[in-house]
N, C-alpha and C positions, 0 to 999 in steps of 0.2 A: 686316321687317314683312310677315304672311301676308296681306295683305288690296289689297297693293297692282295685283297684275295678276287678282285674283279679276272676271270678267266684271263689265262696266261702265264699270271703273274707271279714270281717267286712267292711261295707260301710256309715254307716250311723248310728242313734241311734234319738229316741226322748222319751218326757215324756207324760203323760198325766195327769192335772194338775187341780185340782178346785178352784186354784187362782193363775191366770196368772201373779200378778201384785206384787202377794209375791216370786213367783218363777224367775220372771226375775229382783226382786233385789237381791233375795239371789246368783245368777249365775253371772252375773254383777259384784256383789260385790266378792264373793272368787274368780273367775278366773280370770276375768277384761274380760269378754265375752263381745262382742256388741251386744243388742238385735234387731230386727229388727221389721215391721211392722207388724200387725195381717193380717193376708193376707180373706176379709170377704167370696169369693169364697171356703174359706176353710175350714169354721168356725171359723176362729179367729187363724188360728194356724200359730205359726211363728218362725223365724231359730233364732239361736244364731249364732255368729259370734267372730271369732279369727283373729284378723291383716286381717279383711275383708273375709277370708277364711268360708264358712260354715262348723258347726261340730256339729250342733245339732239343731231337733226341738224340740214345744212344742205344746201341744194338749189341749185345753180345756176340760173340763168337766163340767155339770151341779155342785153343788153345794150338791144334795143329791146322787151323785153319787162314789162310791169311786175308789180313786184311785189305779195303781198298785205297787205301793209303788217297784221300780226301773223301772231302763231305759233299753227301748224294744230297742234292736239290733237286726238291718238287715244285712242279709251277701247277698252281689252279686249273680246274674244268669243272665246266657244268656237268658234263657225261664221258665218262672215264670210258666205255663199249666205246663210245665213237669214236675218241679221242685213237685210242686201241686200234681202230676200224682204216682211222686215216694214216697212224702210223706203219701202220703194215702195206699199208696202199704205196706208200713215198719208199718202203724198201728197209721197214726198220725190221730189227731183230727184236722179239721180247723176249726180257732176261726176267722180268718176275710178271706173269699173267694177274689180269683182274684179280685182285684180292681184297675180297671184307675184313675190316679191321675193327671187330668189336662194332658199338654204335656209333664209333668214332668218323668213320667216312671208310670209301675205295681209294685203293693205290695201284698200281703198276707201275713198272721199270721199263724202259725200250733204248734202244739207241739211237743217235739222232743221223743224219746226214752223213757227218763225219766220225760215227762213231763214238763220240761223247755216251755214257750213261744218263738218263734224266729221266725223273721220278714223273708223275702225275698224282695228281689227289683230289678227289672229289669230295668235298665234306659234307658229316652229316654234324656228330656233336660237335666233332674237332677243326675249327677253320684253320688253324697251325698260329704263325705268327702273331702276337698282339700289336707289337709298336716294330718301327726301323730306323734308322738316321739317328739315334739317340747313342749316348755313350754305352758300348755292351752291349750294343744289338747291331744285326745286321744292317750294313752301310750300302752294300753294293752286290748283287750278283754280275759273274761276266763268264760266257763263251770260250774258250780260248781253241781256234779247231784251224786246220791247212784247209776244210772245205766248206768257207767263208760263205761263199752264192748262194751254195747248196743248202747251207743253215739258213743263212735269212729266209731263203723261200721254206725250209723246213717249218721252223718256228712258228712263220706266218700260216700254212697251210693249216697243220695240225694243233696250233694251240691260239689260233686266231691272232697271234700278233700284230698289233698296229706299229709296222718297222720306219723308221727314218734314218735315214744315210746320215752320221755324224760327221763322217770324214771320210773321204775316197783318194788317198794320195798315196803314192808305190811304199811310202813309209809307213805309213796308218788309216787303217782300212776297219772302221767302227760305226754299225749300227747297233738302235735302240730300241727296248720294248718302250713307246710312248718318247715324247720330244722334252727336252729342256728341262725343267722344274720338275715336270710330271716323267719324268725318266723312270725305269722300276728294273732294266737290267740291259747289258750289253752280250754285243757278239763281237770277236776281235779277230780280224785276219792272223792268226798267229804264222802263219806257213814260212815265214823269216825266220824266227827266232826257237820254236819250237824242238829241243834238241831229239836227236834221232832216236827213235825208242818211246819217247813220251805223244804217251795218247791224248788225242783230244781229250778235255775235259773243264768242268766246271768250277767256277773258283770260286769262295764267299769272304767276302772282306768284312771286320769288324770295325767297327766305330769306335775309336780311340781316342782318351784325351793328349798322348803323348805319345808318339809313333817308337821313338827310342827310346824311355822306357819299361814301355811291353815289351819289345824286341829283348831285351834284358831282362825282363821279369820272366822268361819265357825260357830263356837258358839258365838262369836260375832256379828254373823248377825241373829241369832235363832235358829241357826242348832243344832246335839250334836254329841258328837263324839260316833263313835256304837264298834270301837277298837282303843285304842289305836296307836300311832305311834309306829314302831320298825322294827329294822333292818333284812333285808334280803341278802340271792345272790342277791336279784332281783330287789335292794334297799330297802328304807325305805318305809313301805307303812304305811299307815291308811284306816279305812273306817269311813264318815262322812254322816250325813241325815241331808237334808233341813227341812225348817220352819214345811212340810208338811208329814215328817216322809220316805223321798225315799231318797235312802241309792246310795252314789257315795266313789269310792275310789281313794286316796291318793296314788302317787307314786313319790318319788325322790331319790338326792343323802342320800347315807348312813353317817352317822355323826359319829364321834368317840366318 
Protein backbone atom coordinates (compact mmCIF):
# COMPACT_ATOMS: atom_id res chain seq x y z
CA UNK A 1 0.00 0.00 0.00
CA UNK A 2 1.89 3.20 -1.48
CA UNK A 3 -0.02 5.71 0.45
CA UNK A 4 0.66 4.37 3.86
CA UNK A 5 3.83 6.33 5.40
CA UNK A 6 3.22 9.23 2.45
CA UNK A 7 3.54 12.48 4.92
CA UNK A 8 0.53 12.85 7.33
CA UNK A 9 -0.31 9.53 7.50
CA UNK A 10 -0.82 7.17 10.59
CA UNK A 11 2.65 5.30 10.65
CA UNK A 12 3.09 3.80 13.66
CA UNK A 13 1.50 3.66 17.30
CA UNK A 14 3.08 2.43 20.82
CA UNK A 15 2.17 2.18 24.56
CA UNK A 16 3.63 3.08 27.56
CA UNK A 17 3.40 0.48 30.01
CA UNK A 18 4.33 -0.27 33.88
CA UNK A 19 4.18 -4.01 33.35
CA UNK A 20 5.68 -5.01 30.29
CA UNK A 21 5.08 -8.65 31.05
CA UNK A 22 1.17 -8.16 31.65
CA UNK A 23 0.86 -6.22 28.61
CA UNK A 24 2.66 -8.38 26.11
CA UNK A 25 0.44 -11.48 27.20
CA UNK A 26 -2.72 -9.64 27.04
CA UNK A 27 -1.71 -8.47 23.17
CA UNK A 28 -0.21 -11.99 22.39
CA UNK A 29 -3.16 -13.41 23.68
CA UNK A 30 -6.42 -11.14 21.92
CA UNK A 31 -4.63 -10.59 18.59
CA UNK A 32 -2.14 -13.57 18.28
CA UNK A 33 0.61 -10.53 18.07
CA UNK A 34 4.42 -11.68 18.18
CA UNK A 35 6.30 -9.94 20.82
CA UNK A 36 9.77 -9.21 20.25
CA UNK A 37 12.85 -8.61 22.29
CA UNK A 38 13.34 -5.71 24.96
CA UNK A 39 15.67 -3.82 22.87
CA UNK A 40 18.26 -2.58 26.58
CA UNK A 41 19.70 0.56 24.34
CA UNK A 42 16.11 1.64 24.56
CA UNK A 43 15.13 0.99 27.88
CA UNK A 44 13.47 -2.02 27.50
CA UNK A 45 11.16 -0.99 24.77
CA UNK A 46 10.01 -3.52 22.09
CA UNK A 47 7.69 -4.08 18.80
CA UNK A 48 4.83 -6.23 18.53
CA UNK A 49 4.59 -8.13 15.57
CA UNK A 50 1.84 -9.47 12.97
CA UNK A 51 2.90 -12.48 10.44
CA UNK A 52 6.48 -10.91 11.22
CA UNK A 53 5.35 -7.31 9.98
CA UNK A 54 5.95 -4.48 12.77
CA UNK A 55 2.59 -2.57 14.07
CA UNK A 56 3.35 -1.60 17.22
CA UNK A 57 5.75 -0.76 20.24
CA UNK A 58 5.83 -0.67 23.89
CA UNK A 59 7.46 1.57 26.43
CA UNK A 60 8.25 0.88 29.82
CA UNK A 61 7.51 2.73 32.75
CA UNK A 62 8.66 2.86 36.32
CA UNK A 63 6.17 1.32 38.32
CA UNK A 64 5.08 4.71 40.29
CA UNK A 65 4.67 6.26 37.26
CA UNK A 66 1.44 6.38 35.53
CA UNK A 67 0.38 5.39 32.56
CA UNK A 68 -1.41 7.22 29.51
CA UNK A 69 -4.09 4.89 29.59
CA UNK A 70 -4.20 4.67 25.20
CA UNK A 71 -2.01 4.44 22.32
CA UNK A 72 0.23 7.36 21.11
CA UNK A 73 -0.15 7.58 17.32
CA UNK A 74 2.40 8.89 15.05
CA UNK A 75 1.62 10.31 11.71
CA UNK A 76 4.51 10.75 9.02
CA UNK A 77 6.85 13.89 7.98
CA UNK A 78 9.38 14.52 5.70
CA UNK A 79 10.99 17.09 8.45
CA UNK A 80 10.03 16.65 11.89
CA UNK A 81 12.09 20.86 12.85
CA UNK A 82 9.24 22.02 10.56
CA UNK A 83 6.74 20.07 11.26
CA UNK A 84 7.91 21.30 15.30
CA UNK A 85 8.20 24.82 13.69
CA UNK A 86 4.50 24.93 12.53
CA UNK A 87 3.17 23.29 15.52
CA UNK A 88 4.33 25.83 17.81
CA UNK A 89 3.36 28.50 15.26
CA UNK A 90 -0.75 27.15 15.46
CA UNK A 91 -0.35 27.34 19.56
CA UNK A 92 0.72 23.73 20.24
CA UNK A 93 2.63 22.81 23.46
CA UNK A 94 5.60 20.18 23.06
CA UNK A 95 5.58 17.48 25.46
CA UNK A 96 8.60 15.39 23.92
CA UNK A 97 11.21 17.93 21.74
CA UNK A 98 13.02 16.65 18.49
CA UNK A 99 14.45 13.41 19.58
CA UNK A 100 16.96 11.00 17.65
CA UNK A 101 16.05 7.53 18.02
CA UNK A 102 19.00 5.42 17.19
CA UNK A 103 19.28 5.06 13.09
CA UNK A 104 15.91 4.37 13.42
CA UNK A 105 14.33 8.03 12.47
CA UNK A 106 13.06 11.55 14.67
CA UNK A 107 10.02 11.69 16.80
CA UNK A 108 8.27 14.39 18.81
CA UNK A 109 5.21 14.75 20.82
CA UNK A 110 2.98 18.03 20.58
CA UNK A 111 -0.53 18.70 21.31
CA UNK A 112 -2.87 19.38 18.70
CA UNK A 113 -5.75 22.07 18.63
CA UNK A 114 -7.82 20.41 21.02
CA UNK A 115 -5.33 19.18 23.11
CA UNK A 116 -5.12 15.60 21.93
CA UNK A 117 -1.32 14.20 22.25
CA UNK A 118 0.09 13.21 18.67
CA UNK A 119 3.38 11.78 17.86
CA UNK A 120 5.41 12.72 14.60
CA UNK A 121 8.16 10.51 12.97
CA UNK A 122 10.48 11.21 10.49
CA UNK A 123 12.05 7.99 9.38
CA UNK A 124 15.34 6.97 8.68
CA UNK A 125 15.80 2.88 8.98
CA UNK A 126 12.51 2.56 10.68
CA UNK A 127 9.26 3.60 8.47
CA UNK A 128 6.92 2.10 11.32
CA UNK A 129 4.02 0.14 9.88
CA UNK A 130 4.17 -2.73 7.28
CA UNK A 131 0.54 -3.65 6.26
CA UNK A 132 -3.19 -2.24 7.71
CA UNK A 133 -6.71 -3.34 6.89
CA UNK A 134 -5.65 -7.00 7.30
CA UNK A 135 -6.72 -9.23 10.34
CA UNK A 136 -4.39 -7.91 13.44
CA UNK A 137 -3.38 -4.94 12.21
CA UNK A 138 -4.42 -1.53 12.22
CA UNK A 139 -8.00 -0.81 10.64
CA UNK A 140 -8.60 2.76 11.43
CA UNK A 141 -7.07 5.79 13.16
CA UNK A 142 -9.71 8.45 14.32
CA UNK A 143 -9.62 12.05 16.15
CA UNK A 144 -11.99 12.28 18.77
CA UNK A 145 -11.78 16.16 20.06
CA UNK A 146 -14.79 19.31 21.14
CA UNK A 147 -12.40 21.44 18.82
CA UNK A 148 -13.53 19.78 15.47
CA UNK A 149 -12.68 23.29 13.01
CA UNK A 150 -9.71 23.85 14.75
CA UNK A 151 -8.27 20.30 14.18
CA UNK A 152 -9.07 20.00 10.59
CA UNK A 153 -7.36 23.15 9.99
CA UNK A 154 -4.72 21.75 12.59
CA UNK A 155 -3.92 18.56 10.80
CA UNK A 156 -4.22 20.25 7.44
CA UNK A 157 -1.63 23.20 8.30
CA UNK A 158 0.89 21.16 10.08
CA UNK A 159 0.92 17.75 8.68
CA UNK A 160 -0.15 18.63 5.24
CA UNK A 161 -3.52 16.87 5.30
CA UNK A 162 -5.53 16.64 2.30
CA UNK A 163 -9.14 16.99 4.46
CA UNK A 164 -12.65 16.05 2.97
CA UNK A 165 -15.75 16.82 4.74
CA UNK A 166 -17.50 13.14 5.24
CA UNK A 167 -20.32 14.46 6.96
CA UNK A 168 -21.40 17.91 8.34
CA UNK A 169 -24.81 17.31 10.19
CA UNK A 170 -25.57 18.53 14.04
CA UNK A 171 -25.39 14.72 14.74
CA UNK A 172 -22.10 13.80 12.84
CA UNK A 173 -19.45 15.92 12.00
CA UNK A 174 -16.38 13.69 10.19
CA UNK A 175 -13.62 14.50 8.22
CA UNK A 176 -10.84 12.57 6.33
CA UNK A 177 -7.12 12.26 5.78
CA UNK A 178 -7.61 11.41 1.90
CA UNK A 179 -11.57 10.47 0.38
CA UNK A 180 -13.26 7.22 0.13
CA UNK A 181 -11.12 3.98 -0.72
CA UNK A 182 -7.99 6.03 -0.13
CA UNK A 183 -9.16 7.14 3.38
CA UNK A 184 -6.01 6.64 6.08
CA UNK A 185 -7.82 8.42 9.10
CA UNK A 186 -10.65 10.38 10.65
CA UNK A 187 -11.36 13.43 12.84
CA UNK A 188 -14.74 13.33 14.68
CA UNK A 189 -16.71 16.21 16.30
CA UNK A 190 -16.84 14.40 19.59
CA UNK A 191 -18.21 17.70 21.63
CA UNK A 192 -21.70 15.65 22.11
CA UNK A 193 -20.82 12.76 23.58
CA UNK A 194 -17.47 13.27 25.03
CA UNK A 195 -17.97 12.75 28.85
CA UNK A 196 -16.71 15.47 31.19
CA UNK A 197 -13.25 14.85 32.18
CA UNK A 198 -12.01 12.95 29.14
CA UNK A 199 -9.60 14.67 27.02
CA UNK A 200 -9.32 14.80 23.42
CA UNK A 201 -7.60 12.05 22.05
CA UNK A 202 -6.70 9.50 19.74
CA UNK A 203 -8.20 6.03 19.04
CA UNK A 204 -6.72 2.93 16.97
CA UNK A 205 -9.11 0.29 15.93
CA UNK A 206 -7.90 -3.17 15.13
CA UNK A 207 -9.02 -5.35 12.33
CA UNK A 208 -10.97 -8.19 13.55
CA UNK A 209 -12.40 -11.43 12.32
CA UNK A 210 -15.11 -11.45 14.85
CA UNK A 211 -16.01 -8.16 16.92
CA UNK A 212 -17.69 -10.39 19.81
CA UNK A 213 -15.26 -12.67 20.13
CA UNK A 214 -12.29 -10.55 20.86
CA UNK A 215 -14.54 -8.47 23.08
CA UNK A 216 -14.40 -11.88 25.08
CA UNK A 217 -11.16 -12.99 24.46
CA UNK A 218 -10.25 -9.73 26.01
CA UNK A 219 -12.10 -10.24 29.39
CA UNK A 220 -10.66 -13.47 29.40
CA UNK A 221 -7.45 -12.41 29.50
CA UNK A 222 -8.15 -9.40 32.31
CA UNK A 223 -9.29 -6.90 30.17
CA UNK A 224 -13.13 -5.41 30.23
CA UNK A 225 -15.01 -4.36 27.65
CA UNK A 226 -15.52 -0.09 27.86
CA UNK A 227 -18.71 -0.62 24.91
CA UNK A 228 -20.22 -2.90 23.95
CA UNK A 229 -20.12 -4.55 20.29
CA UNK A 230 -22.61 -3.11 17.68
CA UNK A 231 -23.30 -2.53 14.37
CA UNK A 232 -22.28 0.17 12.07
CA UNK A 233 -21.70 1.52 8.18
CA UNK A 234 -18.40 0.95 9.40
CA UNK A 235 -18.80 -2.41 10.74
CA UNK A 236 -19.10 -3.87 13.93
CA UNK A 237 -17.01 -2.11 16.49
CA UNK A 238 -16.26 -2.40 20.35
CA UNK A 239 -13.97 -0.70 22.51
CA UNK A 240 -11.81 -2.91 24.98
CA UNK A 241 -8.94 -2.10 27.86
CA UNK A 242 -6.16 -4.18 28.86
CA UNK A 243 -5.14 -5.62 32.34
CA UNK A 244 -3.74 -2.01 32.83
CA UNK A 245 -6.90 -0.01 32.05
CA UNK A 246 -5.66 1.50 28.07
CA UNK A 247 -8.59 1.33 26.05
CA UNK A 248 -8.03 -0.26 22.25
CA UNK A 249 -10.88 -0.64 19.72
CA UNK A 250 -12.64 -3.50 18.00
CA UNK A 251 -13.47 -3.48 14.46
CA UNK A 252 -15.10 -6.15 12.08
CA UNK A 253 -17.61 -7.77 9.90
CA UNK A 254 -21.30 -6.60 10.75
CA UNK A 255 -23.43 -9.68 12.00
CA UNK A 256 -27.10 -10.15 11.41
Amino acid sequence: MTTLHTPGAPCWIDLMTTDSAETRAFYTGLFGWQAGEPAADLGGYFLFFNQGAPLAGVSPLAPDEEPPGEWSVYLATDDVTKALELAETAGSEVIVPETKIADMGTMAVVTDAGGAHVAMWQADAFAGIARRGEIGTQGWFELHTRAYDESVEFYRDVFGWDTHQMSNTPEFRYTTLGENEYALAGIMDASGYLPPGTDAHWAVYIQVADTDSSAARAVSLGGTIVEPAQNTPYGRLAVVADTLGCQIRLMGPVTS
